[in-house]
N, C-alpha and C positions, 0 to 999 in steps of 0.2 A: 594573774592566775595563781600564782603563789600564796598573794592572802587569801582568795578566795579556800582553796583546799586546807590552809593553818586554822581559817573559820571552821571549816566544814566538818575537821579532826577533833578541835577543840569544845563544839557543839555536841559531836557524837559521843565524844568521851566523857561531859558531861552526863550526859542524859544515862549512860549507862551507868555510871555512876551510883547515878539518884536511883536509876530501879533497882541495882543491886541494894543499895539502902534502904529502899521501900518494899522491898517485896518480903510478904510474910512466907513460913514456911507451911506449903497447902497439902492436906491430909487427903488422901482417895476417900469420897463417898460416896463409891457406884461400883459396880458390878459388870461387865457384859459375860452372856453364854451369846455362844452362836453353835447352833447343830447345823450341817449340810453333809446329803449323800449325792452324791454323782452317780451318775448310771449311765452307759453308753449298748446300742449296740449298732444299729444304722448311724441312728441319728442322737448322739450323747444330748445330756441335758443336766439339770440339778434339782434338788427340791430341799426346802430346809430352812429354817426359822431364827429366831433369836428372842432374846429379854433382855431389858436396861433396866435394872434395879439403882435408886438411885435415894439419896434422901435431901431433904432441901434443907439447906441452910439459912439462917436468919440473922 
């Protein structure tokens, strides 16, 4: 039971490792709006939209 968990520690702390080394530093290229009105008087409800503006990387 013991090596099994010294494995399981020493695996995990690799791996984090490697991604903290491998990971680039990633710039936002997107946007969201979100409009929404609520309205209630019986019976409430919503209405209201959105846009993802976004650009593609290559």
């Amino acid at each position: 039971m013991l090596r099994s968990t010294i494995k399981f520690m020493l695996i995990s702390f690799i791996l984090l490792i490697g991604t903290a080394l491998a990971g680039e530093k990633k710039v936002p290229s997107g946007t969201v709006e979100i409009n929404e009105t609520q309205f209630a008087l019986i019976i409430g409800g919503s209405v209201g939209g959105g846009t993802l503006r976004f650009k593609v990387l290559l």
